[in-house]
N, CA, C and O atoms as CSV, one atom per row, in Angstrom:
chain,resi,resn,atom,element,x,y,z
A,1,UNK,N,N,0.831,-1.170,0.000
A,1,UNK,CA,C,0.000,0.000,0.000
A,1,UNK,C,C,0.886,1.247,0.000
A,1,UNK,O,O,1.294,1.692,-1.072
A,2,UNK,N,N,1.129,1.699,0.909
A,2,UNK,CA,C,2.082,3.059,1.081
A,2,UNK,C,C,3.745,2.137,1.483
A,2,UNK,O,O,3.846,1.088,2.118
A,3,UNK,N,N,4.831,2.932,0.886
A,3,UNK,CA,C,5.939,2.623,1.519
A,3,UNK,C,C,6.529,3.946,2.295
A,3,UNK,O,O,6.273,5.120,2.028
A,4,UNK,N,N,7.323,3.478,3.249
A,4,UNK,CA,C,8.353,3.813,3.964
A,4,UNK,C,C,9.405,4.605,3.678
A,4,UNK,O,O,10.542,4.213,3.939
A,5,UNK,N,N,9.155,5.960,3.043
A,5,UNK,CA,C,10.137,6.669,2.389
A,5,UNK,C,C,11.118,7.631,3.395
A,5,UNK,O,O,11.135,7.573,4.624
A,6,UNK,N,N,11.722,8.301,2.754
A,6,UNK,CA,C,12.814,8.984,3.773
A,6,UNK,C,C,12.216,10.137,4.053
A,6,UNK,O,O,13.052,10.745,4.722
A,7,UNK,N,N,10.954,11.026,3.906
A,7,UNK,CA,C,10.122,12.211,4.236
A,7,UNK,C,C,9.691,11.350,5.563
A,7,UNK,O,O,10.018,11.796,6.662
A,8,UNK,N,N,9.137,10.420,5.495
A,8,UNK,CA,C,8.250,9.737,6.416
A,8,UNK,C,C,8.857,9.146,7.705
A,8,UNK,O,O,8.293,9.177,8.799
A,9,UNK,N,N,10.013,8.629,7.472
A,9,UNK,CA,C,11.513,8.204,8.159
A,9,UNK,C,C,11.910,9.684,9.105
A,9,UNK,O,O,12.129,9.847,10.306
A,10,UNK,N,N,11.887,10.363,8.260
A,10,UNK,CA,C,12.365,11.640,9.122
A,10,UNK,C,C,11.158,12.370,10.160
A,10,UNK,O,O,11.286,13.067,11.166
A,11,UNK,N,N,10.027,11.907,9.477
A,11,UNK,CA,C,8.518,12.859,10.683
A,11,UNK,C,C,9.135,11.948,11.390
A,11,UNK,O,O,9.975,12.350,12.195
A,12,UNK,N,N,8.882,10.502,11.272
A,12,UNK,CA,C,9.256,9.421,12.355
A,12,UNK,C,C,9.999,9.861,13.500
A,12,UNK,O,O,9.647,10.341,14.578
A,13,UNK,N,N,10.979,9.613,13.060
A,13,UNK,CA,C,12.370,10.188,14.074
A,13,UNK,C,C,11.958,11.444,14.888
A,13,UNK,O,O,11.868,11.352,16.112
A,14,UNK,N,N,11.696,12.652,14.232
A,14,UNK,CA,C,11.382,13.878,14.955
A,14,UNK,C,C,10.605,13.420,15.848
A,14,UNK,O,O,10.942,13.540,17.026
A,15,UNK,N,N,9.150,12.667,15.440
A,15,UNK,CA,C,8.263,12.998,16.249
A,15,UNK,C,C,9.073,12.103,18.042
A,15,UNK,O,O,8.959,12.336,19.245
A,16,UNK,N,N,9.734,11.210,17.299
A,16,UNK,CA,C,9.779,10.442,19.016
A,16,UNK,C,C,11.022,10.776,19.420
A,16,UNK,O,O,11.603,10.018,20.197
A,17,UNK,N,N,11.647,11.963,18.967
A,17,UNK,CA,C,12.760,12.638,19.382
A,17,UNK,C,C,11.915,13.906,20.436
A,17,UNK,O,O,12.242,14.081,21.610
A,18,UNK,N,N,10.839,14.674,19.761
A,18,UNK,CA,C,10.330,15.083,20.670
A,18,UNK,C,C,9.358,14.492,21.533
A,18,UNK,O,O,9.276,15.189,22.545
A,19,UNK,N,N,8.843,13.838,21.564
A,19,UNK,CA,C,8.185,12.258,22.613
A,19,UNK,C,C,9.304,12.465,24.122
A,19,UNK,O,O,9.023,12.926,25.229
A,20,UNK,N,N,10.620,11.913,23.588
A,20,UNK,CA,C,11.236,11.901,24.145
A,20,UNK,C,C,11.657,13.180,25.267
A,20,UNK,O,O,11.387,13.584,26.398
A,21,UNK,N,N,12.346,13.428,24.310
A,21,UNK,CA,C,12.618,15.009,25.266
A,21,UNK,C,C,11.491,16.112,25.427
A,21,UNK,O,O,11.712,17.322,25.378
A,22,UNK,N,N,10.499,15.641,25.588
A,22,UNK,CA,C,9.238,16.525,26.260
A,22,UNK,C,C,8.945,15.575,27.513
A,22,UNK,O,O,8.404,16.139,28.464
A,23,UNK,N,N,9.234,14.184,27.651
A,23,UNK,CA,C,8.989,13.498,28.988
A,23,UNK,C,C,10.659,13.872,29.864
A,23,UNK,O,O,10.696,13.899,31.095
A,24,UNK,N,N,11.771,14.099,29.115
A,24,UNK,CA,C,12.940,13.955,29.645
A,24,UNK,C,C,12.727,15.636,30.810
A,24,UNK,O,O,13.040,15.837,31.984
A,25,UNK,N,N,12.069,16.528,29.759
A,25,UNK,CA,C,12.424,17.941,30.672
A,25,UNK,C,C,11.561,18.456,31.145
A,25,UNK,O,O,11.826,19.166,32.115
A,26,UNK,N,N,9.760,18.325,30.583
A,26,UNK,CA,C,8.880,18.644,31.285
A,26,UNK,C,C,8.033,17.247,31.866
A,26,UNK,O,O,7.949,17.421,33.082
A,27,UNK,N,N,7.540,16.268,31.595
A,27,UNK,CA,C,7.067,15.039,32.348
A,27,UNK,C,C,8.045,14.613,33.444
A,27,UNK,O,O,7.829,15.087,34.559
A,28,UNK,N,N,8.783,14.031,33.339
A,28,UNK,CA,C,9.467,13.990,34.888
A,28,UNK,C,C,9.706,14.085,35.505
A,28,UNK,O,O,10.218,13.175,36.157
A,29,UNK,N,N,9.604,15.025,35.832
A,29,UNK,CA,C,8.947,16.124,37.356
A,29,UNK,C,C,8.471,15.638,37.546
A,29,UNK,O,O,8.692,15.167,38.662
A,30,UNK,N,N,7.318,15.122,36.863
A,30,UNK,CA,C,5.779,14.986,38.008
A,30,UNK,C,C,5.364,13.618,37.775
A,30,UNK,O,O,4.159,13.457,37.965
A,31,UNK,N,N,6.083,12.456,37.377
A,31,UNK,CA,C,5.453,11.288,37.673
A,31,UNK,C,C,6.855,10.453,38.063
A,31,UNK,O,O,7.977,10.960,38.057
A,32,UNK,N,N,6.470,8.734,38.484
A,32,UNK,CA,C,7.519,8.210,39.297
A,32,UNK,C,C,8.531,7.304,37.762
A,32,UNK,O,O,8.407,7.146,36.548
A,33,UNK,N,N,9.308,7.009,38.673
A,33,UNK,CA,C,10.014,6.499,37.869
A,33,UNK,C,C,9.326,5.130,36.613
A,33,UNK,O,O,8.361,4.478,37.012
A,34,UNK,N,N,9.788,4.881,35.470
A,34,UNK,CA,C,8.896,4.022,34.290
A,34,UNK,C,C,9.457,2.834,34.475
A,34,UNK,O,O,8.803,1.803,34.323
A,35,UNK,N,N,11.078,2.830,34.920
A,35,UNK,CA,C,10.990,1.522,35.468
A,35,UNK,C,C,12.008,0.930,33.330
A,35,UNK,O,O,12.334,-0.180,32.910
A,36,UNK,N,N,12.098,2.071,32.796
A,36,UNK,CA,C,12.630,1.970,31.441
A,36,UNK,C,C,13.979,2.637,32.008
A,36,UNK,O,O,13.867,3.762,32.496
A,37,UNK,N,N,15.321,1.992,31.979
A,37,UNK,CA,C,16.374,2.573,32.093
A,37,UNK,C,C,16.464,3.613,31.335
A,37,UNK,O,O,16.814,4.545,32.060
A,38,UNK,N,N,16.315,4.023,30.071
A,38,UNK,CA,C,17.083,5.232,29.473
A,38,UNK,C,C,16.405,5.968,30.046
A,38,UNK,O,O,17.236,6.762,30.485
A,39,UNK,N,N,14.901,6.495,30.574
A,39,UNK,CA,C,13.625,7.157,30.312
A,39,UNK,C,C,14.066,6.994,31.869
A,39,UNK,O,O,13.690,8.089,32.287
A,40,UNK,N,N,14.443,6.543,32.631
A,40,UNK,CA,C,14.495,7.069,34.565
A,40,UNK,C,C,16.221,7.518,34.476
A,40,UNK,O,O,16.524,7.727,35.650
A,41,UNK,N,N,17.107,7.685,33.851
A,41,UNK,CA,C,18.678,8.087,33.918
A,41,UNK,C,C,17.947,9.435,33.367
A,41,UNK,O,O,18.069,10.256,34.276
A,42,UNK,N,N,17.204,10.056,32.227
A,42,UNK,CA,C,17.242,11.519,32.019
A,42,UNK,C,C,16.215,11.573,32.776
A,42,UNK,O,O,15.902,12.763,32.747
A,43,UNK,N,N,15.572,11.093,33.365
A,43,UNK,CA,C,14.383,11.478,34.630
A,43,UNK,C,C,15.300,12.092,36.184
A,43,UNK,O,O,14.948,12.828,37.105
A,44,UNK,N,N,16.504,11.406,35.896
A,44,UNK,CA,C,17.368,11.715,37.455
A,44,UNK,C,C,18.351,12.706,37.194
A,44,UNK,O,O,18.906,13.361,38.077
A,45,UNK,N,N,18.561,12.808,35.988
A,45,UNK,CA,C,19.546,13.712,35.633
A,45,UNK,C,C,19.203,14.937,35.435
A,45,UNK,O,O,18.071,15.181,35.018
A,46,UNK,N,N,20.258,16.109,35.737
A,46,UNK,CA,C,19.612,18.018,36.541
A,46,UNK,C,C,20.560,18.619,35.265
A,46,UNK,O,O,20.274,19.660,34.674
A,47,UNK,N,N,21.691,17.811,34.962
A,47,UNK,CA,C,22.458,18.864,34.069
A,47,UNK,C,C,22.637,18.339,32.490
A,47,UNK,O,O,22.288,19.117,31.603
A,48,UNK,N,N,23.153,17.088,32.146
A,48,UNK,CA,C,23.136,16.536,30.973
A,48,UNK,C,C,21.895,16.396,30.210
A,48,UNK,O,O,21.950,16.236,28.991
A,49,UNK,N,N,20.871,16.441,30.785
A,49,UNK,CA,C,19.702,16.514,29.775
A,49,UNK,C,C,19.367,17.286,29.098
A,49,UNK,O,O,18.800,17.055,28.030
A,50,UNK,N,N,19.612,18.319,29.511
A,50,UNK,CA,C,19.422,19.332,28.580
A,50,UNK,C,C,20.848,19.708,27.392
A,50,UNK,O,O,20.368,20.137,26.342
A,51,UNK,N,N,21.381,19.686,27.374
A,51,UNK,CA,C,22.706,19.320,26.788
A,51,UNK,C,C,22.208,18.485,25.594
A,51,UNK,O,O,21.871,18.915,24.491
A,52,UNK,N,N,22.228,17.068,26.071
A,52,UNK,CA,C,21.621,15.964,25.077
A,52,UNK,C,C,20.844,16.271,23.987
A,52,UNK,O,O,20.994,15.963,22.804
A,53,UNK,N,N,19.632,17.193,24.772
A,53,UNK,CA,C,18.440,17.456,23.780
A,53,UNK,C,C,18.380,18.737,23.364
A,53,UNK,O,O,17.356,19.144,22.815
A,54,UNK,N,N,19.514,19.591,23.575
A,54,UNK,CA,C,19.591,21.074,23.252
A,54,UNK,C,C,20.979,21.122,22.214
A,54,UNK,O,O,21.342,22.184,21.709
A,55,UNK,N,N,21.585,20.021,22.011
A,55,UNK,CA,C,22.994,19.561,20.922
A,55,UNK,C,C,22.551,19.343,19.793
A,55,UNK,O,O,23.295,19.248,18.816
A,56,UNK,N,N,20.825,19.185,19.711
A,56,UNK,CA,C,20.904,18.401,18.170
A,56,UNK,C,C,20.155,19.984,17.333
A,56,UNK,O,O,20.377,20.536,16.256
A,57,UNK,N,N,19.609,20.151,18.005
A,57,UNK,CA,C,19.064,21.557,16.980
A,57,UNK,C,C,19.951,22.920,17.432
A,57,UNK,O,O,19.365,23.975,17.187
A,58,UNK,N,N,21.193,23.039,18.015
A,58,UNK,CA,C,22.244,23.544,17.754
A,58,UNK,C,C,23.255,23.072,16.442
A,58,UNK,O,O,23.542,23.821,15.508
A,59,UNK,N,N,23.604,22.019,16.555
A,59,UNK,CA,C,24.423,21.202,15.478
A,59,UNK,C,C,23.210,21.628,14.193
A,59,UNK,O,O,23.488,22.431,13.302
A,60,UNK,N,N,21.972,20.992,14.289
A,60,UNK,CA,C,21.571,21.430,12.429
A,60,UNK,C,C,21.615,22.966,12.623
A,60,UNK,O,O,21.626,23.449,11.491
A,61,UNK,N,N,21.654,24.291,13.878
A,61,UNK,CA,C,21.711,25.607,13.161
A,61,UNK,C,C,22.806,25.571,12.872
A,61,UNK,O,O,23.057,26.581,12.215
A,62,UNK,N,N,23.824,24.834,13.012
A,62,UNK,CA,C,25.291,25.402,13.092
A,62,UNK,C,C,25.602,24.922,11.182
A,62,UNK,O,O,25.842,25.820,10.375
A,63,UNK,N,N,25.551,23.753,10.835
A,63,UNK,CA,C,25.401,23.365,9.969
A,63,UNK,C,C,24.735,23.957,8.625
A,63,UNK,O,O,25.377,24.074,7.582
A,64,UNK,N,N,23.054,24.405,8.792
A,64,UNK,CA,C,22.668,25.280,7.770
A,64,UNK,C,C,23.378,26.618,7.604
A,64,UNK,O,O,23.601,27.229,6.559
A,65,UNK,N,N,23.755,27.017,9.148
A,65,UNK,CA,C,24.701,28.638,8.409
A,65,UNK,C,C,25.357,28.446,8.254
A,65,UNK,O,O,25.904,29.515,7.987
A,66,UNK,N,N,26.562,27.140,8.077
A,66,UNK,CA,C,27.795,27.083,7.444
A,66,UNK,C,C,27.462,26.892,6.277
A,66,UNK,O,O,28.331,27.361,5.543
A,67,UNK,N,N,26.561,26.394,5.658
A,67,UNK,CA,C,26.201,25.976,4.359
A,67,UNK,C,C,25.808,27.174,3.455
A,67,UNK,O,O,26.063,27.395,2.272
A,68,UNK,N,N,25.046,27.941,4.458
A,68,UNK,CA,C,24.641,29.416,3.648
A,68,UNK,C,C,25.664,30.243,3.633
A,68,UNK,O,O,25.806,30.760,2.525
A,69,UNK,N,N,26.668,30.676,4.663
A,69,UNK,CA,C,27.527,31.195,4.437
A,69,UNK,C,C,28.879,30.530,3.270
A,69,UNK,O,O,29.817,31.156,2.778
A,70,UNK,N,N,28.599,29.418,3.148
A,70,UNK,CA,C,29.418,28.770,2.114
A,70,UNK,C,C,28.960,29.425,0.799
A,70,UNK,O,O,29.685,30.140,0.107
A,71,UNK,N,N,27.648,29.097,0.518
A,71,UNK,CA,C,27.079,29.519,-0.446
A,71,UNK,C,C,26.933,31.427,-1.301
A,71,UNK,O,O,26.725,31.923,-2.409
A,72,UNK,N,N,27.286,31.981,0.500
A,72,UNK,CA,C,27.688,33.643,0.105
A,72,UNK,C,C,28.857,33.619,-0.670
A,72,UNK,O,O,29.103,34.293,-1.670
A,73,UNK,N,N,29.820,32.458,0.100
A,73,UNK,CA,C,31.389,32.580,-0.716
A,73,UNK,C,C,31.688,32.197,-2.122
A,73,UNK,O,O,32.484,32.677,-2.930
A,74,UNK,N,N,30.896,31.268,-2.202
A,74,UNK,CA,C,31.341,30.485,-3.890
A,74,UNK,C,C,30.378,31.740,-4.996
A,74,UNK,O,O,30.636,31.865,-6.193
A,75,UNK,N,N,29.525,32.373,-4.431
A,75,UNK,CA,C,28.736,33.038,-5.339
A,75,UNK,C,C,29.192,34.870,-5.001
A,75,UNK,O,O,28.492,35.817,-5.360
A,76,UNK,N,N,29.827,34.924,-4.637
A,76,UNK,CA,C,30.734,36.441,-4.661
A,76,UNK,C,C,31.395,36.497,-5.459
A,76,UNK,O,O,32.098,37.495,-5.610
């Protein structure tokens, strides 16, 4: 029926990237531990979590303005 393309691959990923880090920095506060190792280590953790989940949409801004500023240079 439908396949599995790389548009669809990528909502994928996002969406349970933010899944994730919306239970890592605002849900865990307020409920007990899941009893899922990865999902109770950023539940206990005060400083690396945010780091973790604040590295990846630093790295793609860092990336698109190197690319645009690349693109100022080759076209000057």
């Amino acid at each position: 029926m439908h396949s599995l393309n790389a548009g669809h691959l990528i909502i994928l990923v996002t969406a349970l990237f933010f899944l994730l880090a919306s239970y890592a920095v605002l849900i865990s506060a307020f409920v007990p531990l899941s009893g899922i190792q990865l999902l109770d280590v950023l539940a206990q953790d005060t400083h690396y979590k945010y780091f973790v989940l604040l590295i990846i949409p630093t790295s793609a801004y860092f990336v698109i303005a190197n690319w645009v500023g690349w693109q100022y240079y080759q076209n000057s």
